[in-house]
VMD Tcl script that draws the C-alpha trace (Angstrom):
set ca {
  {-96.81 -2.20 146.71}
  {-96.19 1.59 146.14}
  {-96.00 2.91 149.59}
  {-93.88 2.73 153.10}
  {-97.69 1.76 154.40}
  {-98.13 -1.07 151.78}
  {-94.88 -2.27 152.96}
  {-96.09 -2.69 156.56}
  {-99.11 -4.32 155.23}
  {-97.66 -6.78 153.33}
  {-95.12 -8.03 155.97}
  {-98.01 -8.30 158.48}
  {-100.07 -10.61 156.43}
  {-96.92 -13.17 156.77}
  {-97.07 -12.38 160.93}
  {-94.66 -9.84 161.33}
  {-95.38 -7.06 163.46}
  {-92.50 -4.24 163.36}
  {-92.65 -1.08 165.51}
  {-89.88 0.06 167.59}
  {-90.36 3.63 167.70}
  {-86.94 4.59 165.97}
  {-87.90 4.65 162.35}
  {-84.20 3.54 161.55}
  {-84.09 0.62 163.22}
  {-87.64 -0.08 162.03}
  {-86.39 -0.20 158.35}
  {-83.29 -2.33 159.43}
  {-85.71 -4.89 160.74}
  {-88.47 -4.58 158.16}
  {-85.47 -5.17 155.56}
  {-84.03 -8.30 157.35}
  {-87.98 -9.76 157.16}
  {-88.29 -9.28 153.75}
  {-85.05 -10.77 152.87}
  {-86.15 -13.54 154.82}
  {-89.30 -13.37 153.22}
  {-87.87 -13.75 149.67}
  {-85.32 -16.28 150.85}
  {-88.25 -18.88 151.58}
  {-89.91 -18.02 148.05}
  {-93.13 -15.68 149.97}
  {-92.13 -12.91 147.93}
  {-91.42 -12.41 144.28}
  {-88.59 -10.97 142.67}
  {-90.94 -8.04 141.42}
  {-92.30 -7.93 145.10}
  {-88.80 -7.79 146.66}
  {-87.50 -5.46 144.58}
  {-90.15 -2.64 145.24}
  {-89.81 -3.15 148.89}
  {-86.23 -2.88 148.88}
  {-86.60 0.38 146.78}
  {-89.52 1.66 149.39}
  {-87.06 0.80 151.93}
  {-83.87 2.80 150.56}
  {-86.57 5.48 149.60}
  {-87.14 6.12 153.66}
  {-83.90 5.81 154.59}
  {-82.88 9.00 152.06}
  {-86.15 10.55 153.75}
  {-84.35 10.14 156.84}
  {-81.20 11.62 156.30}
}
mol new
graphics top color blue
foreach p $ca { graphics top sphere $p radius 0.5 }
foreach p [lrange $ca 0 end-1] q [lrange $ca 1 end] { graphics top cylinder $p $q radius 0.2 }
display resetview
């Protein structure tokens, strides 16, 4: 997982679908599921910790 897109991808094969139009709140809510996802062992430490760096990566983009 290298990429914002790889991100998306790997949420979705667990069911989660996240697209509100308002990239911020998008990466609020894509951070909450993979918190949850790493909470109920889906995702590995190695996993989580590249999509919480892909995450803070975007928001920075934002600002």
């Amino acid at each position: 997982m290298y990429t914002y897109y790889d991100l998306l991808q790997q949420i979705r094969k667990y069911g989660s679908f996240i697209y509100t139009g308002n990239k911020e709140l998008d990466l609020a809510l894509i951070q909450e599921e993979v918190k949850a996802l790493k909470t109920n062992g889906l995702l590995s430490s190695k996993e989580y910790r590249q999509a919480m760096a892909i995450i803070l990566k975007e928001k920075n983009a934002e600002m």
